[in-house]
C-alpha positions, 0 to 999 in steps of 0.5 A: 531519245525517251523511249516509250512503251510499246503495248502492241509490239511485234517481236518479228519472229516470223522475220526470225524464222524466214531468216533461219530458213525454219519456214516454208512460208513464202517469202513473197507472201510475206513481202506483200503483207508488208508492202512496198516502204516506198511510194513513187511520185511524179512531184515535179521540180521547177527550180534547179539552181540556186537563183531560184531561192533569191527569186524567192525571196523577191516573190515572198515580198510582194506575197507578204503585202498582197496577203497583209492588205487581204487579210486587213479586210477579212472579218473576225469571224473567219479567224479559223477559216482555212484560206489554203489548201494544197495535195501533199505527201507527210514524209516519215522516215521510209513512208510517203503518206498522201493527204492535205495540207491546210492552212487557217490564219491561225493554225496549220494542219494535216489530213491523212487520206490514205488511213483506213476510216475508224481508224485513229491510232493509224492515221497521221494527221496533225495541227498545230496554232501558228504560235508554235511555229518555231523554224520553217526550212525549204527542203530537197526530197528525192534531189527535187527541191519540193519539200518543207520542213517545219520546226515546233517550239515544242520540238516536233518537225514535219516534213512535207513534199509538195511541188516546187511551184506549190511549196514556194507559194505555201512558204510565202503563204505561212511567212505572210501569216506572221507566225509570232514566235518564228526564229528563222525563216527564209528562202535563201540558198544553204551556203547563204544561209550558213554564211548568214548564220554566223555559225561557222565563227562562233564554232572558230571562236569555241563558243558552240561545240562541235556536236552543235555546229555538226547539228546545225549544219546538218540541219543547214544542209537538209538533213532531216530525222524525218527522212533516212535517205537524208538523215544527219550525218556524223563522223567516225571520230575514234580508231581504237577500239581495243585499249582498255583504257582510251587515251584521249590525249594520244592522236593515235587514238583519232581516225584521220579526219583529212581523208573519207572513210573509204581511205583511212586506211592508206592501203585503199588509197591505190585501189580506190584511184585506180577504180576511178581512173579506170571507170569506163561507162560504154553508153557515156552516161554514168560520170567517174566514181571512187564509191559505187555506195554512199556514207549516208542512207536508208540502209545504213541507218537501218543498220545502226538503228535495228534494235528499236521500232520503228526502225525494226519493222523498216528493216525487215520491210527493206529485206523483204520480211526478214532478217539480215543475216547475223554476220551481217548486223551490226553487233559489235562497235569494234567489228564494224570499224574493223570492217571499213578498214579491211574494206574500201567498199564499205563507207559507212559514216555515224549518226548522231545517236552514237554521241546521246543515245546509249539505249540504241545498243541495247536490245531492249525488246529481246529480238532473235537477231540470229547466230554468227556462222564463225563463232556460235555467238547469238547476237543480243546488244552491242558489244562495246570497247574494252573502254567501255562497260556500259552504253551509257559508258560508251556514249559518255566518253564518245561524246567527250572525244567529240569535243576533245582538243584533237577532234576540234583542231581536225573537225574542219577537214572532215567538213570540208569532205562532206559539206565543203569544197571537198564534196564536188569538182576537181577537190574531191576527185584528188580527195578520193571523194567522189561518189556514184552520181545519183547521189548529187542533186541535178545529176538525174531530172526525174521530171523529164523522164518519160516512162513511169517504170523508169522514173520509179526505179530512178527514185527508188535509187536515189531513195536508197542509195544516200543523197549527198548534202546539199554544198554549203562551202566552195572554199577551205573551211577555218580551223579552230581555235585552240582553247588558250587562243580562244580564251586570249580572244575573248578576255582581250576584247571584253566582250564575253567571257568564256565557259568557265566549264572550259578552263576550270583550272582558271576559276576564281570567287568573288562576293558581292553585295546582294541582301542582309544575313537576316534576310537571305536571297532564296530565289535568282532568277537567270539572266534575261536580255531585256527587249530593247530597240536595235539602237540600245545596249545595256545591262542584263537583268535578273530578279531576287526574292528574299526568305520575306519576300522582297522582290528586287531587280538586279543589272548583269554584265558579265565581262568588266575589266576590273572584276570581271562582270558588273553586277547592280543592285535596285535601290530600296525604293524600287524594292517590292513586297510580295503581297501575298498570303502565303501559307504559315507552315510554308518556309519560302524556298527558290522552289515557290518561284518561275519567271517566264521567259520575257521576265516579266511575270513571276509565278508563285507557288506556296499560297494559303488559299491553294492558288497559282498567283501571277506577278508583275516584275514592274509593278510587284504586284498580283495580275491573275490568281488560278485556283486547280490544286486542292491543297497549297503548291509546294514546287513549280517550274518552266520550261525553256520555251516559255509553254508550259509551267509544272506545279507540285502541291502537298495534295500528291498531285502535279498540274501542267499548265499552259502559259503560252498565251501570257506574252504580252507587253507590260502595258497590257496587265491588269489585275484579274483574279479567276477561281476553279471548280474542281482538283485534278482528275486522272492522271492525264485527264484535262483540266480545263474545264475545272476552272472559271476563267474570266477572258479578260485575262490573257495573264492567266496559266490555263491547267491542261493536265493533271499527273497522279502517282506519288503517295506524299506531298510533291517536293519538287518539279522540273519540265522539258519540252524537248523531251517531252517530259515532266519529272517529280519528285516527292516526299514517299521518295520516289521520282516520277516521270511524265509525258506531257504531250498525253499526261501519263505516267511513263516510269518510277525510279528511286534513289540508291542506297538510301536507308531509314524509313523516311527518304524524301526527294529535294530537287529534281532536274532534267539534262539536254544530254537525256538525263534525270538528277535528283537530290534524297535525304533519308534518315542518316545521309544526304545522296545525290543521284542520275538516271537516264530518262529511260530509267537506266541507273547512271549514279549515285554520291552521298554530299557532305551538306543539305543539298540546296540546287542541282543545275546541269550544263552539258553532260555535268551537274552542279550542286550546291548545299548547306555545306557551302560546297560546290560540287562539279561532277559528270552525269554519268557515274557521277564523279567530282571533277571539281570542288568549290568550298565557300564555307558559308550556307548556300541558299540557292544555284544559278548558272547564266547564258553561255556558262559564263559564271555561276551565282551561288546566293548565300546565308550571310546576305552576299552573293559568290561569282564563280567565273573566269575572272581576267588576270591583271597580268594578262593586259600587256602579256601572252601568256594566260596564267593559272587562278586556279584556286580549287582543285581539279578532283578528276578530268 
């Protein structure tokens, strides 16, 4: 999704020119200069049904003692000896590069060995600590179950093809290692692990959306971004592409999910049967098929996804260095769906950037994608919908069809076509839901295919036509449920409470009791579910620092009978002072303060000797201090995953951090003080080398890069390792926006509109939708504005108060201010959708798990619940009435 710039980047003109016929070069010459996308192998597969994986499963087990009872003898020195190493291919997208798969007690790496020596920017090689190991996924490539794929906690993957027998032995080998922050890994079968999962109901019970629940099945069912032969899978949603005005209430407005793409058009219904029906193979060997092409493939990804590298240069690859002919691209949104229903031979289905990534439609590096033969017209970005007017715009509103109450109540049929009961046998043959049977895993067994040519054509087939996911239901999948049966459920059983985001119209406020008007709230933490055995339950638990700086701990449970969640407060003897120094001219603001994500430690900012000072939650006092800025930190924040943490200071300069070594049990933090030699060097220098870090602590953060660019003091901060992306905000007002992976500066942008000489930036927060909000201040006026994190220009509203917090959920943000309004409105274009007048300052904004409510501590020493609170009425009753107490300015 965040685009980076390109600085030796091919404009493809030769494929151009190849295209038009304006060259007499010839076009084998130039297809040998490119070379053949893909490799054959001869990896052979051994497992061929589902008993394999259980097998696994058993063997994992005896792997796991035998490795614990070895490595339990193994000196401390050989920590990073490798202990195995196995031949393997890395798969990316079309490529199939050869090298070595190593693997220590505490790392996992890759060796390239088919780059040329001296030759770094070309090579793939990689290494990662196993603390970063997040999700390991046995994987099919070419229907042979020999590959894995592997999930970071910073949201790179790798996909790795090796043999069958090799690949098990090396999952085992990386689960025996006990990696500490893996969430799932398991040799189950798909449809066992979706059964697993609990997905499936929580998607019934609309506590997942679709785009979600469409995700993890793909991801269930082998999809991968790391092969286009397997890439996700998404469906066409919408049939009007004409209105200037989409009517997302109108079911006319759908396509028919119940049917394949190929048959929406129930005039291709007769056709289609017909095909299948009268299929003769002469030789016997090729089964009956309604579709000789597939939804999904290398192809039809290519297509979508032409106008951005790498996705270019594979296109010209798979047309033998040229261009497709203009007619034939993907130019306009409607033409294309125009096209599948004129043609059954044409079944292409989405991808998931038509529902996140607006700059796939653009033509952002200017190719010359030629002109259309009927009308002269030269093909540039995507022509989009009347409905439409920017991609932004687009995908904006395709998502919110997404998640519309029609998809939601339909989406199961078009699961059961492509990941259900629908995908094989005697149902899909009267579904019209058969396709040619090179795309079904065991249709064709490579590995027994003698002759080398003809095992490589099978594999160029396979690898080119689609794959079909792998079947992860053998029954009808369940509707879901609608959004007042869902919200009865939940209410009724008091066990959750719903995403008020759901059903705004049934919000209401409640005050608690939180602190003294003359010593406000001005930091709350989210709530944390403390670590606890399997046999206890018990509260939530979040944190509060006051303008003095009197650290509490609170309890959260966000679903009671009477008010509709409990919320407790610390005595005052358990309350804790800060003890630190923080700098005179600083005002403490929830800006100064991070908890990590074990809550735990809370990282403070604002300290007069320029320090990061850490705090036990326990104990309310400093456990390690780290000196790298020059002048004092003004900001911080952490990223979701708990790896890094950002600070901002007033010396223009931001710092990453590293804090994923600070995991440790509460009995282990000691006080440690540690110094630094030196302030932050070129942006994306390291830092880590500056400071004089005594190793007794694991407490304190590490400074790993320093980000230079701003003229002022730094005023805010936010992080995002899912992105990549670091974003500041300073008082010369400007925004900057940073890869954290290389430190760099990637982009400026600036609020719109602002006037006066001095505008400052006051908060700055980045969505999982890709964009960047901040809040300005000029000399006249409060502002608020949206970029996307490629620095397209979304919004911008001037608010009534100071603005105190922005928080985004989803494709909203919320903010609050001085005012003491909360202010709902949609990313893109930024319009209200709605208000929260509270009338009192709000100091600072928390949104809890699940968007259950919204915590809003304000001036007067109370804290405001936002939520959707249960009605008394609604005990005995079916019917769900209105609390609406705030207006709905816009849906």
């Amino acid at each position: 999704m965040k685009l980076e710039p390109n600085l030796y980047h091919n404009p493809h003109t030769m494929a151009a020119s190849l295209r038009d016929n304006t060259t007499l070069d010839d076009d084998r010459r130039l297809s040998a200069d490119f070379g053949s996308a893909i490799i054959p192998s001869s990896t052979p597969r051994d497992i061929t049904d589902e008993e394999g994986f259980v097998i696994l499963e058993e063997d994992l087990r005896f792997s796991q003692e035998v490795s614990l009872g070895d490595e339990a003898q193994a000196p401390e020195i050989d920590r990073e000896k490798i202990i195995v190493s196995y031949e393997c291919e890395l798969i990316v997208l079309m490529s199939r590069i050869k090298g070595k798969l190593e693997i220590s007690t505490t790392s996992i790496g890759f060796v390239d060995q088919t780059a040329p020596p001296h030759s770094a920017d070309m090579k793939h090689d990689f290494k990662f600590s196993l603390a970063l190991l997040r999700e390991i996924h046995l994987r099919k490539y070419n229907l042979r179950r020999s590959a894995l794929e592997i999930f970071l906690v910073d949201q790179r993957s790798f996909f790795i093809n090796l043999t069958t027998k090799i690949r098990n032995k090396v999952f085992s080998k990386i689960l025996s290692l006990q990696p500490p922050n893996i969430q799932y890994g398991s040799g189950r079968a798909p449809s066992e692990l979706l059964k697993a999962s609990g997905l499936m109901q929580k998607w019934v019970n609309r506590e997942i959306s679709n785009f979600d629940y469409l995700m993890h099945l793909n991801t269930i069912a082998g999809r991968s971004y790391n092969d286009l032969s397997q890439y996700p899978i998404f469906p066409w949603i919408l049939a009007d592409y004409t209105s200037g005005i989409l009517d997302l209430t109108n079911p006319n407005s759908f396509r028919d999910l119940s049917k394949p793409i190929g048959v929406v058009n129930r005039k291709h219904e007769s056709e289609v049967r017909s095909k299948y029906e009268n299929f003769e193979d002469p030789s016997g060997m090729i089964p009956k098929f309604h579709y000789g092409t597939h939804y999904s493939n290398s192809a039809g990804v290519l297509h979508y996804l032409l106008r951005m590298e790498p996705f270019t240069t594979l296109h010209v690859e798979l047309q033998s260095g040229r261009f497709d002919v203009a007619d034939r691209q993907f130019h306009s949104i409607a033409q294309t769906w125009k096209q599948l229903m004129d043609s059954p031979n044409d079944v292409k289905e989405l991808i998931p950037e038509f529902f996140y990534m607006p700059d796939f439609l653009r033509n952002i590096n200017t190719l010359d994608l030629g002109m259309l033969q009927t009308t002269k017209e030269r093909i540039s970005d995507v022509i989009l919908p009347p409905w439409a007017d920017s991609p932004e715009s687009f995908i904006a509103i395709h998502r919110r069809a997404l998640e519309s109450e029609y998809v939601s109540a339909n989406l199961h049929h078009w699961i059961d076509l492509v990941f259900g009961y629908k995908q094989k046998g005697r149902a899909a043959i009267e579904a019209l839901n058969v396709f040619y049977y090179c795309s079904y895993e065991g249709a064709v067994d490579l590995d027994k295919i003698a002759d080398p040519k003809e095992r490589e054509a099978h594999e160029g087939m396979i690898n080119n036509f689609g794959q079909t996911p792998s079947q992860l239901l053998r029954e009808h999948h369940p509707r879901r449920l609608k959004a007042d049966e869902s919200l009865m459920r939940l209410l009724k059983h008091e066990v959750k409470r719903p995403d008020f985001i759901n059903y705004l119209d049934r919000v209401s406020n409640v005050y608690s009791e939180l602190s003294t008007e003359k010593d406000p709230v001005i930091y709350l933490s989210v709530p944390r579910t403390p670590q606890r055995s399997f046999l206890q339950t018990g509260p939530d638990v979040l944190i509060s620092v006051t303008r003095s700086g009197v650290l509490s701990t609170h309890t959260w449970t966000p679903y009671d009978k009477e008010r509709g969640f409990i919320f407790g407060t610390d005595s005052a003897k358990s309350k804790k002072v800060l003890s630190a120094a923080f700098h005179p001219a600083v005002k403490l603001s929830g800006k100064l303060f991070a908890l990590n994500v074990e809550g735990k430690l809370l990282y403070t900012g604002g300290i007069w000797d320029c320090s990061l000072k850490v705090f036990s939650i326990h104990k309310g006092r400093p456990v390690a201090s780290v000196a790298a800025h020059s002048d004092v930190i003004t900001c911080l924040a952490i990223d979701s995953s708990g790896i890094y943490l950002v600070t901002g200071s007033r010396d223009c300069t931001c710092i990453i951090w590293s804090i994923s070594n600070t995991n440790l049990t509460q009995s282990s933090i000691g006080l440690v003080g540690l110094t630094a030699g030196g302030t932050s060097g070129e942006s994306g220098s390291s830092l880590t080398g500056g400071s004089s870090v005594n190793s007794a602590s694991l407490l304190a953060p590490q400074p790993l890069k320093g980000l230079q660019g701003h003229e002022s003091a730094i005023s805010a901060v936010a992080i995002m390792t899912e992105f990549d992306l670091v974003v500041s905000g300073s008082l010369d007002g400007t925004v900057n926006l940073y890869s954290i992976d290389s430190g760099q500066l990637i982009r400026t942008v600036s609020p719109q509109g602002c006037t006066g000489v001095n505008i400052e930036i006051s908060f700055v927060a980045i969505s999982y939708q890709g964009h960047v909000a901040f809040s300005a201040l000029d000399d006249t006026s409060c502002s608020v504005h949206a970029f996307t994190i490629n620095g397209v220009h979304v919004g911008s509203k001037y608010v009534s108060g100071r603005v105190t917090n922005l928080v985004t959920i989803l494709d909203l943000l919320v903010v609050s201010d001085d005012a003491g309004d909360i202010t709902i409105s949609r990313l893109n274009g930024l319009k209200p959708i709605f208000d929260i007048p509270l009338h009192i300052p709000i100091e600072t904004l928390v949104v809890t798990p699940g968007n259950t409510h919204i915590l809003a501590p304000l001036r007067d020493g109370n804290l405001a619940v936002v939520g959707v609170v249960l009605p008394n009425t609604l005990v005995n009753s079916s019917v769900i009435p209105s609390s609406r107490k705030h207006s709905i300015l816009t849906v």
